[in-house]
C-alpha positions as CSV (number, residue, x, y, z in Angstrom):
1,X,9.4,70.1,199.2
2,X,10.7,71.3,195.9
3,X,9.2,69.8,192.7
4,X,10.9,69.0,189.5
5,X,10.8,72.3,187.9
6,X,12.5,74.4,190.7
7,X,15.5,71.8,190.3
8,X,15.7,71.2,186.8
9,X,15.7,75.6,187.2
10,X,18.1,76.0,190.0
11,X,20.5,73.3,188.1
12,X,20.5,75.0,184.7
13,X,21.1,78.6,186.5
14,X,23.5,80.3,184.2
15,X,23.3,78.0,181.1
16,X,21.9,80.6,178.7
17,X,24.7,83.3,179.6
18,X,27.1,80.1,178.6
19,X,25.5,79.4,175.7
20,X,25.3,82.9,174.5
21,X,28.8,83.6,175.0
22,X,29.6,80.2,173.6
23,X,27.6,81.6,170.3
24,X,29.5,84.6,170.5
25,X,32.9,82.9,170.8
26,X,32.1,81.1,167.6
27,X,31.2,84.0,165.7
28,X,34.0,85.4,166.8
29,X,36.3,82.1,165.3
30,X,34.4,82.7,162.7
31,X,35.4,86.5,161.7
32,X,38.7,85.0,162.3
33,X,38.8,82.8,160.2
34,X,37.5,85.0,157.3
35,X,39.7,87.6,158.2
36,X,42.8,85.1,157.7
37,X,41.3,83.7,154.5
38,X,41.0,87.2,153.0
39,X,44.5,87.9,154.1
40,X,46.0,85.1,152.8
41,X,44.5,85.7,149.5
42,X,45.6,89.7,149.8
43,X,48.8,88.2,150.4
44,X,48.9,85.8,147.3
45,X,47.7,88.1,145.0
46,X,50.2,91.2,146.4
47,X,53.1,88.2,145.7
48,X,52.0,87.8,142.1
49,X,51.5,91.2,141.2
50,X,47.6,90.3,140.5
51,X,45.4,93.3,139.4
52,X,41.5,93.3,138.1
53,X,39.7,95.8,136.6
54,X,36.1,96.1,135.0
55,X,36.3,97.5,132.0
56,X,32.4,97.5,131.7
57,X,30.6,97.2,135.0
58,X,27.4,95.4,135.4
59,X,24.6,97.2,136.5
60,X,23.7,95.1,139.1
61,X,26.0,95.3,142.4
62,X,25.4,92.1,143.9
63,X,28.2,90.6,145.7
64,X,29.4,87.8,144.3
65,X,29.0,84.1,146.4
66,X,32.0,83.0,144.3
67,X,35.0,83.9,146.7
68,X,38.9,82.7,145.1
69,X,39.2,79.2,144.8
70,X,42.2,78.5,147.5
71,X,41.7,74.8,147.4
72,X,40.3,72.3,144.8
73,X,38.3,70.7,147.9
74,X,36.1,74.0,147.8
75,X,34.6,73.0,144.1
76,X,32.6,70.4,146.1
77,X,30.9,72.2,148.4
78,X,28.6,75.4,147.7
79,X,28.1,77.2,145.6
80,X,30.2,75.3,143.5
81,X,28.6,72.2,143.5
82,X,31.2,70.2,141.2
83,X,30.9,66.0,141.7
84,X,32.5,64.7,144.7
85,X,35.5,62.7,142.9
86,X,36.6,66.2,141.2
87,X,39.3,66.3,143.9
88,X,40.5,62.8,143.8
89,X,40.7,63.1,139.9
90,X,42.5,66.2,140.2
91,X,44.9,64.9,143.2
92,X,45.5,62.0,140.8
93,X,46.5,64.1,137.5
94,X,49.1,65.9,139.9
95,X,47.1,69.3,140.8
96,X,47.9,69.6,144.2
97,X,46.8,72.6,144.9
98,X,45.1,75.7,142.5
99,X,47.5,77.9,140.6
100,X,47.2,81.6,141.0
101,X,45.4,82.2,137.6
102,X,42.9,78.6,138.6
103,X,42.3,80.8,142.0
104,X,41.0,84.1,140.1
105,X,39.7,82.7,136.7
106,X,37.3,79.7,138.0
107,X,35.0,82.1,140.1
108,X,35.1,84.8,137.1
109,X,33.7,81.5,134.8
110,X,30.6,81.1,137.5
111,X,29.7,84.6,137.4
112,X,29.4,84.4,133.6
113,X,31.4,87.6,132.8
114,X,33.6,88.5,129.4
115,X,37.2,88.6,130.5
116,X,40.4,88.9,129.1
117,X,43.4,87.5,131.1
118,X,46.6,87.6,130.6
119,X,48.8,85.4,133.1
120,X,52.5,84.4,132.1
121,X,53.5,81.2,130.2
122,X,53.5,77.7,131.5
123,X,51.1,79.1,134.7
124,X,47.6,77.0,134.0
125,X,45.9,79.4,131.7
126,X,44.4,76.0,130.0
127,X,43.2,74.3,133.3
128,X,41.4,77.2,134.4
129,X,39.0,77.3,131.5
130,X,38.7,73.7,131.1
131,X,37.9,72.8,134.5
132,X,34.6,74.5,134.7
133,X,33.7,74.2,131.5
134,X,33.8,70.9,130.9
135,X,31.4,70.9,134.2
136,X,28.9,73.4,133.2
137,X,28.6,71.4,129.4
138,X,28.1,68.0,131.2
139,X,25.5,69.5,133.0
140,X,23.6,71.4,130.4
141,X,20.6,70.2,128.7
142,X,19.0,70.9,125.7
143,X,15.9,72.7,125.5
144,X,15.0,72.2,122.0
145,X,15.9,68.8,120.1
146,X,16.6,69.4,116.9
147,X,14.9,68.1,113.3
148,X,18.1,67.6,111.6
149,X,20.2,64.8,113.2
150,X,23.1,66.1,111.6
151,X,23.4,69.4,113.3
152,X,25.6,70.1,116.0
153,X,24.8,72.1,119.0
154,X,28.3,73.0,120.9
155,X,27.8,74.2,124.5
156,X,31.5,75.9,124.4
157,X,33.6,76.3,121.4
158,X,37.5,76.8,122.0
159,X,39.7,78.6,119.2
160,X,43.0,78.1,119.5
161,X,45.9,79.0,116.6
162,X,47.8,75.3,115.3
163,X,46.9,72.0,115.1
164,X,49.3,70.9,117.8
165,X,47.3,73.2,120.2
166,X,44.3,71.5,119.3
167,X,45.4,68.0,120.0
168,X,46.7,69.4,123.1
169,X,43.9,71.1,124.6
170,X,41.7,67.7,123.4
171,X,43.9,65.6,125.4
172,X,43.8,67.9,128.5
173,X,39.9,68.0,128.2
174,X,39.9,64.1,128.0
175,X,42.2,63.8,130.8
176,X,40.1,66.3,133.4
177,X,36.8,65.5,131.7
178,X,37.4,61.4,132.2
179,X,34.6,61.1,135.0
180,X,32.2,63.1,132.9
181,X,33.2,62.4,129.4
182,X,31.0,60.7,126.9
183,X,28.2,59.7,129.2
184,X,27.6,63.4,129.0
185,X,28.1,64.6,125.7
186,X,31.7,64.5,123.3
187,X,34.5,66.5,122.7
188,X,35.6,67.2,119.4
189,X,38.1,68.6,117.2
190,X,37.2,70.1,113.9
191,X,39.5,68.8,111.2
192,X,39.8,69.5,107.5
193,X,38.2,66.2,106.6
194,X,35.3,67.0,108.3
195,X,32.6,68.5,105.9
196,X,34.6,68.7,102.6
197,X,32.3,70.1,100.6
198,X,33.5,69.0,97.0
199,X,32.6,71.2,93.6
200,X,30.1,69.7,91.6
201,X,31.3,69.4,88.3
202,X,28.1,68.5,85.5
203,X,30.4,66.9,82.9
204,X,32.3,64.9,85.4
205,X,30.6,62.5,87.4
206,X,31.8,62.6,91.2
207,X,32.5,59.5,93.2
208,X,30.1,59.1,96.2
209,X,32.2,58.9,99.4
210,X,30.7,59.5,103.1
211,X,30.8,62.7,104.7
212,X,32.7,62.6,107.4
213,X,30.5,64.8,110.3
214,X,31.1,65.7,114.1
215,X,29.1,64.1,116.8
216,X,26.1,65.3,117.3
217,X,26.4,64.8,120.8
218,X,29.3,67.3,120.1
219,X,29.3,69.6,123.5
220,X,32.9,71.2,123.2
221,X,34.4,72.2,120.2
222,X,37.5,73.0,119.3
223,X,39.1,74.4,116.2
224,X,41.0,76.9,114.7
225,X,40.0,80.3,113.6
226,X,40.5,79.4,109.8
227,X,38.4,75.9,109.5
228,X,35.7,77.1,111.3
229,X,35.3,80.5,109.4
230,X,35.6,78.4,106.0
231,X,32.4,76.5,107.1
232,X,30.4,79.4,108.6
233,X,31.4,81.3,105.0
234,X,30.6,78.1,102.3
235,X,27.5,76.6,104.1
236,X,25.8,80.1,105.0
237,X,22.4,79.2,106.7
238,X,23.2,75.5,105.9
239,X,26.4,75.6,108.8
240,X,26.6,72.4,110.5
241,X,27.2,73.5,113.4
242,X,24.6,75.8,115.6
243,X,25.2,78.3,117.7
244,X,22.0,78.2,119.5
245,X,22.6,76.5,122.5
246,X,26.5,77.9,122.3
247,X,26.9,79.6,126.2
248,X,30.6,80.2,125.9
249,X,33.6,81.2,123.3
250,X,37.3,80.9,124.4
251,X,40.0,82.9,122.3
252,X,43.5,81.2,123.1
253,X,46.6,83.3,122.2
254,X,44.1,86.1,121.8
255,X,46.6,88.4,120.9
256,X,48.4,86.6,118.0
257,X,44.5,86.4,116.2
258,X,44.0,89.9,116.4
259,X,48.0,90.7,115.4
260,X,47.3,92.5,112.1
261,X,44.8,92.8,109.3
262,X,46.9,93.2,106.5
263,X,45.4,92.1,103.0
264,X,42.4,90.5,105.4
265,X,39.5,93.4,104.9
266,X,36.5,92.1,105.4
267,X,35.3,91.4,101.7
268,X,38.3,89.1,101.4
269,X,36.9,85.7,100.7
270,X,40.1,83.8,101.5
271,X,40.2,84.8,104.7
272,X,44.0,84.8,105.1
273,X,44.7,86.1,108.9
274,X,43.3,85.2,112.1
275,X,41.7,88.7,112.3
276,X,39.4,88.4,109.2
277,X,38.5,84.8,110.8
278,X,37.4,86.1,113.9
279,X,35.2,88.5,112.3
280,X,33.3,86.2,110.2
281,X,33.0,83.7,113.1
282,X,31.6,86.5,115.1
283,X,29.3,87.4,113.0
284,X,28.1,83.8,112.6
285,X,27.6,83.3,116.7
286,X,25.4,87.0,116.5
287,X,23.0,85.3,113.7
288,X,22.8,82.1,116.4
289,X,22.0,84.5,119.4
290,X,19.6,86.3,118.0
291,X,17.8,83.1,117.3
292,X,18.4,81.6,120.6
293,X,18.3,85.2,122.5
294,X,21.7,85.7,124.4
295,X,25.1,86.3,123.3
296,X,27.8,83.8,124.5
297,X,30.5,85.0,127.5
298,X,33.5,85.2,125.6
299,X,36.9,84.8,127.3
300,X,40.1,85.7,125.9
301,X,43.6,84.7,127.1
302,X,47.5,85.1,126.6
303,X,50.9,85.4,127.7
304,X,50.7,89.2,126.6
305,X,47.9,91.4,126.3
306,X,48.7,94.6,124.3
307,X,46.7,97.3,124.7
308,X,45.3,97.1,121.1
309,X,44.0,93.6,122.6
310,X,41.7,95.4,125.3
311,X,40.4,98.0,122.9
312,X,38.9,95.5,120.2
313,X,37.6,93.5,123.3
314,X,35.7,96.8,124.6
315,X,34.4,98.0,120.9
316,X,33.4,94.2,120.5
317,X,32.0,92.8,123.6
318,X,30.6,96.5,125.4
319,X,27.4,96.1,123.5
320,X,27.1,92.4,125.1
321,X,27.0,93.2,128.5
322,X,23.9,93.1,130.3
323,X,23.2,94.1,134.0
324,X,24.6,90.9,135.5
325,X,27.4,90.1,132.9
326,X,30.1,92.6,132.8
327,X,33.6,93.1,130.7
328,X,36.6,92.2,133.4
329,X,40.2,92.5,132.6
330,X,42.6,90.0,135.0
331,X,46.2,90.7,134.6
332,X,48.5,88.4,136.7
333,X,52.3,88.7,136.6
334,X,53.6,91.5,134.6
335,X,52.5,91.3,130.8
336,X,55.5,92.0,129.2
337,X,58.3,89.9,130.9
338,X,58.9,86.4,130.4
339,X,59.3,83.6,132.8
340,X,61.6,84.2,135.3
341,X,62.6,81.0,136.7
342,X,64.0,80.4,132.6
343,X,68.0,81.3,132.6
344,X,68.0,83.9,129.9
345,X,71.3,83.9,127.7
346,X,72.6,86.4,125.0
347,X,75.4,85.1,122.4
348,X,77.0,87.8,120.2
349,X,77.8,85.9,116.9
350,X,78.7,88.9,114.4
351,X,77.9,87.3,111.6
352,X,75.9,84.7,109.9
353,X,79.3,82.7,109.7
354,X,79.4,83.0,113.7
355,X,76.1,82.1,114.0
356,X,76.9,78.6,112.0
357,X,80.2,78.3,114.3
358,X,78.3,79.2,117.6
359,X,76.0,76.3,116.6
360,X,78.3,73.8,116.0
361,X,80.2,74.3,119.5
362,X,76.4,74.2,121.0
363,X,76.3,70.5,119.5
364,X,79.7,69.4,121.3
365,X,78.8,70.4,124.8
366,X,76.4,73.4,125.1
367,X,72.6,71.6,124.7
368,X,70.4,69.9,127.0
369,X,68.4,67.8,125.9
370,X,65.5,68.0,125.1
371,X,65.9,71.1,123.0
372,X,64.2,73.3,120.9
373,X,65.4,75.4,118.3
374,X,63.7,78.4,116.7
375,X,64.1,80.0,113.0
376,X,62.9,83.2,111.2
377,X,61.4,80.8,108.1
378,X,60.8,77.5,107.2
379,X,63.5,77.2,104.7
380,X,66.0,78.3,107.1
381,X,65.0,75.2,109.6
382,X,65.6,72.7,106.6
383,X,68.7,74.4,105.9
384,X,69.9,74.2,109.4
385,X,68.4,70.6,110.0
386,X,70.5,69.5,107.0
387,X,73.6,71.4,108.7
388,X,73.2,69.7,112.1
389,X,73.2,66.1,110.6
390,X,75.7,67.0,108.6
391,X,78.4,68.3,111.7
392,X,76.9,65.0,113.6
393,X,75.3,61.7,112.3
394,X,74.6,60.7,115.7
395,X,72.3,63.8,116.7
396,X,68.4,62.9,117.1
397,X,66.8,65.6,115.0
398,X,63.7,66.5,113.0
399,X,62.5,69.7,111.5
400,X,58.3,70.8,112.1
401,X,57.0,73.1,109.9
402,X,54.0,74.0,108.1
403,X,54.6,72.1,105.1
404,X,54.1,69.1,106.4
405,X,50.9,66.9,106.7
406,X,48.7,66.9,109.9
407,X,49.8,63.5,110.5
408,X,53.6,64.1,110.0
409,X,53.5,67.0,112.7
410,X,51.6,65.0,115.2
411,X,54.0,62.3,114.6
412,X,56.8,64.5,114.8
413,X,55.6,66.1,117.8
414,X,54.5,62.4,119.6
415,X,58.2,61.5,119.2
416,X,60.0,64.1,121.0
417,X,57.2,64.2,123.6
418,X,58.4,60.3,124.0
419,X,62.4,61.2,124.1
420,X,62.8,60.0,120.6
421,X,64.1,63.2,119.3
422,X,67.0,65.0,120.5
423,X,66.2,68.2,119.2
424,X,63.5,69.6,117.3
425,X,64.0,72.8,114.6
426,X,60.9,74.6,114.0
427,X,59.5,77.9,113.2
428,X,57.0,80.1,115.4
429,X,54.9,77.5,114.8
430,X,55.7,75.7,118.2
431,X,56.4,79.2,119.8
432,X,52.8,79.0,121.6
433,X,50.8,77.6,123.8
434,X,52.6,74.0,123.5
435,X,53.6,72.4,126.3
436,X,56.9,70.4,127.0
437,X,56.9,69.3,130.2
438,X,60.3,67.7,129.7
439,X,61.9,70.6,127.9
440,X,65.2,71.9,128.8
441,X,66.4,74.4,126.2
442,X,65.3,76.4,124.2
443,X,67.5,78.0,121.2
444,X,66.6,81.0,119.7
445,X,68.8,81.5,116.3
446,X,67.0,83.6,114.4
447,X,66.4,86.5,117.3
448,X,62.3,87.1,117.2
449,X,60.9,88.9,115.2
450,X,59.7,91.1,118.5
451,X,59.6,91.2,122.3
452,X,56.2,89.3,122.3
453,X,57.5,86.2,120.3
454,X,60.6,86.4,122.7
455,X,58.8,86.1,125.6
456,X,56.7,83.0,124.5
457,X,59.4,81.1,122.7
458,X,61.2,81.5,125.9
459,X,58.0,80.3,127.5
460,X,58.0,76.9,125.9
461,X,60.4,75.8,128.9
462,X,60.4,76.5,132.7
463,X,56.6,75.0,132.8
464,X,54.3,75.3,135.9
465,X,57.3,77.0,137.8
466,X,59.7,74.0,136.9
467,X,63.4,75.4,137.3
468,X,66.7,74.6,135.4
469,X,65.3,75.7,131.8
470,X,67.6,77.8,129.9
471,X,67.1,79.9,126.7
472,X,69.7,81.1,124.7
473,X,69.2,83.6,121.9
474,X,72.3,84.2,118.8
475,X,72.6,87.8,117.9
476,X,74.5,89.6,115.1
477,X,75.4,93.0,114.2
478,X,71.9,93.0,111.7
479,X,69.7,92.3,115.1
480,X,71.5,95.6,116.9
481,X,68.1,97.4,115.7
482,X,65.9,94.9,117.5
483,X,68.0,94.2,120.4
484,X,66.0,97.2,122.8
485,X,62.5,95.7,122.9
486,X,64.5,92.2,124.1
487,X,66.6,93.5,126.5
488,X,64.0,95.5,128.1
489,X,62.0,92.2,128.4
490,X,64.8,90.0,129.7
491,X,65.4,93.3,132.7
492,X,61.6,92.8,133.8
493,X,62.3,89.1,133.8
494,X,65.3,89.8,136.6
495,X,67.3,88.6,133.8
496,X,71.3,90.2,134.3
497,X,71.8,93.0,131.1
498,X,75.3,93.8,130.5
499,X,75.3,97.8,130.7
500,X,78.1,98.2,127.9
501,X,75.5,96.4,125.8
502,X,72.6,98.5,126.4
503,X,75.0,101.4,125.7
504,X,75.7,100.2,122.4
505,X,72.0,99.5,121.3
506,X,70.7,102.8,122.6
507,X,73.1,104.5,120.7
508,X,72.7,102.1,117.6
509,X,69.3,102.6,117.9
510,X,69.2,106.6,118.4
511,X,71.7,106.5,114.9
512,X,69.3,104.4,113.2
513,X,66.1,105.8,114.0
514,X,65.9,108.5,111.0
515,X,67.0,105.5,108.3
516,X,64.6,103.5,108.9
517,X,61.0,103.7,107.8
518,X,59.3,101.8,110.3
519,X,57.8,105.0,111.8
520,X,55.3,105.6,109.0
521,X,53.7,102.1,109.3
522,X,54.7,101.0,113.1
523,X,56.7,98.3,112.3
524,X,60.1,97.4,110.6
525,X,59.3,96.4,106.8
526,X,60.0,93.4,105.4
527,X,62.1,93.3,102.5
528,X,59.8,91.1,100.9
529,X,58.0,92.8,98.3
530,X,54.1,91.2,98.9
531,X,54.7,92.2,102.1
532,X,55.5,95.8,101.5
533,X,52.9,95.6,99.4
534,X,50.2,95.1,101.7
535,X,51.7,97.2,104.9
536,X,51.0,99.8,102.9
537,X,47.9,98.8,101.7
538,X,46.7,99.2,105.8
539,X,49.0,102.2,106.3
540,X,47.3,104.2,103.2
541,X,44.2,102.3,102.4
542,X,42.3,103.6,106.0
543,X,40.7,107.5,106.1
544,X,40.0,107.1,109.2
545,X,42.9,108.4,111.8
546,X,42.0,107.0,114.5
547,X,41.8,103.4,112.5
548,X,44.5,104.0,111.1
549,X,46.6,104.8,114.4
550,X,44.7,101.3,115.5
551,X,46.0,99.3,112.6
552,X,49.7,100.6,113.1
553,X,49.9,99.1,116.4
554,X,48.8,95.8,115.2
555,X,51.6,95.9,112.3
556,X,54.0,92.3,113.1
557,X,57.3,93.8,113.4
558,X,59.9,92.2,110.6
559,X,63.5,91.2,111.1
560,X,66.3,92.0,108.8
561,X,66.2,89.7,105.5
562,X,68.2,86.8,106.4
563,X,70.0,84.8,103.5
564,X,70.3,81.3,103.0
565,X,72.4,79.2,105.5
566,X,73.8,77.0,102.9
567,X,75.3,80.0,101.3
568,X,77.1,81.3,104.6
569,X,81.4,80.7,104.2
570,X,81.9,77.4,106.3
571,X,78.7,75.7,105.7
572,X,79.2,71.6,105.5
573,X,76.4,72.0,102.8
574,X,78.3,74.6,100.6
575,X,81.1,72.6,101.1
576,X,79.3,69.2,99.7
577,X,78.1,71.1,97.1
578,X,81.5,72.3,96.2
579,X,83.2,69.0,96.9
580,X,80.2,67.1,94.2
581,X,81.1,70.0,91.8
582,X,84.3,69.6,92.0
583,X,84.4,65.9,91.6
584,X,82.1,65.9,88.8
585,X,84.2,68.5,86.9
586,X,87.4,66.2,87.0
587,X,86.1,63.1,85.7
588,X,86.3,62.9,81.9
589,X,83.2,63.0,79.8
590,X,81.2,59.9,79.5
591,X,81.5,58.6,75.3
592,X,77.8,58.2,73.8
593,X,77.3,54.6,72.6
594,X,76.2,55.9,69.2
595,X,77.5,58.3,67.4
596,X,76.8,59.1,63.9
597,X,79.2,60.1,60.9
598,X,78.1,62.8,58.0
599,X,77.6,59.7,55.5
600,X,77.9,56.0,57.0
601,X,75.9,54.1,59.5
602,X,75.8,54.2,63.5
603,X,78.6,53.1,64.8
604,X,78.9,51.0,68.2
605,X,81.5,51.2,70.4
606,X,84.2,48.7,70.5
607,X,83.6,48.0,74.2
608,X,79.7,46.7,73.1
């Protein structure tokens, strides 16, 4: 008789060669699966011409657990660890699925390395800092609580270039921070009426007003280069703000802060360019870390990334490395073409006259609205803003430029967002970062002042892949210099070049090359004389060769001197003027109600 055991045996004969090649099938699914994962991201990153390179390794070789974020439904799980309603929030803001710069950047963020990245226009760059650092501030505590209850501890602090951007990145950070943000901390912008610090004048009493301070539950910052530098350089030890608990410093339009250093040495005390900013605010953050210990990761990103760019970020941020935190460089797209689902269109005007004429047949049927128009300066957008009411009553304009108050830009800017506003005339200004979702058109009539402002003023539309956005760019025979560097960006872009034209700008060009000084100083000089002024200041000041060849580089390229619009043959303002002056010199001279005589009294007229 056979007991239990023999039959349970004889029954289960065979199981464990199942079971083991049932393990060994899944491994197998398993390898398969990886193997199709890693493809498909080979595959995305082959399609969008993606490259990485370290520029300063970290001594440690660990592999990274952090693979490329393929779907927003991985930051839930391991070693992400994000909260469970990231997804739905994200689903419901209209992220369906990561961009290619969200895929690369996010895991680069939770690995803690400096980076520069440089990904084209409209393609996420703001998203994919934002997103994890609004989750790593939320979750960061404080190890040391402050005495002063005034002082602000910033986990992350984001410099960006205009006011607009600021309000911009603020309402992004509200809008992917909403299930985090304040029950974890606030996010702030640092305005001028925070902290004015008045002079104290001993024969004058002052009035007593409140300061107006940032939270100090303040856990991202943002600012610009200039408002924060001011503070760091007039409170000294006194700053406000702390940089001790400060884990992470983002650079947006990196390369437009460290553009040039002319008249901005470090001694200056006005601090007039982005470049001398950057330096005193860096300075400030090394005083905070060697309190607290530890430099901050800084990440630095653009549209373009010149070369100059990457060798300030390796003198600068080399010496912050450590063995796990290393210097990476992420390039996706190629850096010097703009978008290319934007039509890309080239007028030949002439003239200054043509220019006006070209215009004014753009306002009968060549726009879409909504449209954007660029100019070389701000009084050439009031002149042409005056022109473009005056060829059309009807037209919905407004002009944005620096002169304004903060409130009147973000006015401005809040109405054409909203469709009031047809078209909007503005300088470079608008010509970064800003994002029109709705934006059609973009007119360039001043051409740009070089390849790099081309390719983000035509940036400004065709958004997040969007098609139908056109950009159309007046030339004249003055531009003929400058017309190379453009048409080489609009050939990377896949835009169509007309080969007679490049003909005639090589050969313009090869002509012009010994007239023109710009050789000495790497860039074309302005005719304006403070500006010559200070070029050569950098060009002549420096003993150093290999500074000097440095500062060259970083020179801003100048267009030709432009004169004023309303003096241009045609012009509905010249002819006003003319039509007033003309009316005013008919009419007979008005008769002075008193008049006096060499020996009697005043007189009054009869009419009195």
């Amino acid at each position: 008789m056979m007991d239990f055991g023999d039959a349970f045996h004889s029954l289960t004969k065979g199981m464990d060669e199942f079971e083991r090649a049932g393990s060994k099938k899944r491994k197998m699914c398993s390898v398969t699966d990886a193997q199709s994962e890693n493809e498909i991201i080979e595959n995305l990153r082959l399609r969008h011409d993606f490259s990485k390179e370290f520029i300063r390794k970290p001594v440690s070789n660990k592999k990274s657990p952090y693979r490329p974020l393929m779907s927003f439904s991985q930051l839930v799980s391991p070693p992400y660890g994000y909260p469970a309603e990231t997804p739905d929030l994200l689903r419901s803001l209209e992220y369906t699925k990561p961009m290619p710069v969200q895929t690369e950047v996010i895991p680069i963020f939770h690995e803690g390395h400096h980076m520069l990245v440089c990904s084209p226009t409209g393609s996420g760059k703001t998203t994919s800092y934002l997103l994890p650092l609004l989750n790593f501030a939320a979750t960061h505590t404080k190890h040391e609580v402050s005495m002063d209850k005034h002082l602000v501890h910033p986990y992350c602090i984001i410099l960006s270039t205009t006011q607009e951007l600021l309000g911009q990145i603020w309402a992004e950070c509200v809008r992917l921070g909403q299930n985090l943000y304040p029950k974890n901390g606030k996010i702030a912008i640092l305005r001028r009426k925070h902290y004015n610090l008045r002079r104290k004048d001993e024969s004058k009493a002052l009035k007593r007003c409140r300061e107006l301070r940032l939270p100090k539950e303040t856990k991202i910052l943002i600012t610009t280069p200039k408002r924060l530098a001011s503070l760091i350089s007039k409170t000294g030890k006194d700053c406000p703000v702390s940089f001790n608990c400060l884990k992470w410093l983002v650079i947006d339009e990196c390369d437009k802060m460290l553009e040039s250093n002319i008249g901005g040495e470090e001694h200056d005390r006005a601090l007039r360019t982005f470049h001398a900013q950057l330096t005193v605010i860096l300075n400030g953050i090394r005083g905070g870390a060697a309190a607290a210990g530890s430099f901050p990761s800084v990440a630095l990103f653009s549209a373009t990334m010149p070369s100059q760019v990457v060798s300030w970020a390796s003198e600068e941020l080399s010496a912050e490395c450590s063995d796990a935190r290393g210097l990476v460089k992420l390039q996706i797209g190629p850096g010097d073409a703009a978008v290319s689902t934007v039509k890309q269109e080239l007028r030949y005007c002439g003239s200054e006259q043509g220019k006006l004429l070209e215009m004014r047949r753009l306002l009968v049927s060549g726009l879409s609205y909504p449209c954007l128009i660029f100019t070389e300066s701000r009084q050439r957008a009031a002149e042409l803003f005056k022109e473009i009411l005056l060829s059309d009553k009807n037209i919905l304009a407004s002009i944005l430029s620096s002169e304004k108050s903060e409130a009147q830009r973000n006015a401005t800017v809040k109405a054409f967002r909203e469709g009031k506003i047809n078209i909007l005339i503005c300088t470079d200004l608008l010509g970064r970062g800003i994002d029109f979702k709705s934006l059609m058109m973009v007119v360039n009539y001043d051409l740009p002042p070089s390849p790099t402002e081309y390719i983000h003023r035509v940036g400004r539309t065709g958004r997040a892949g969007r098609l139908g956005g056109r950009a159309v760019t007046l030339w004249t025979d003055a531009d003929l210099l400058h017309m190379d560097a453009i048409l080489e960006v609009m050939r990377k872009s896949g835009a169509t070049v007309d080969d007679d034209l490049q003909r005639l700008v090589s050969a313009w060009k090869a002509k012009k090359a010994k007239q023109t000084h710009a050789r000495t100083i790497g860039g074309v000089v302005s005719r304006r004389k403070g500006e010559r002024r200070l070029a050569a200041r950098v060009a002549l000041g420096h003993k150093s060769k290999k500074t000097l060849d440095r500062e060259k580089h970083l020179l801003r390229p100048w267009n030709p001197h432009r004169g004023s619009i309303t003096d241009v043959p045609g012009s509905k303002s010249r002819e006003l003027m003319m039509s007033q002056t003309s009316g005013n010199t008919g009419k007979p001279s008005r008769k002075r109600k008193h008049s006096k005589t060499s020996g009697g009294p005043c007189l009054r007229s009869p009419d009195v």
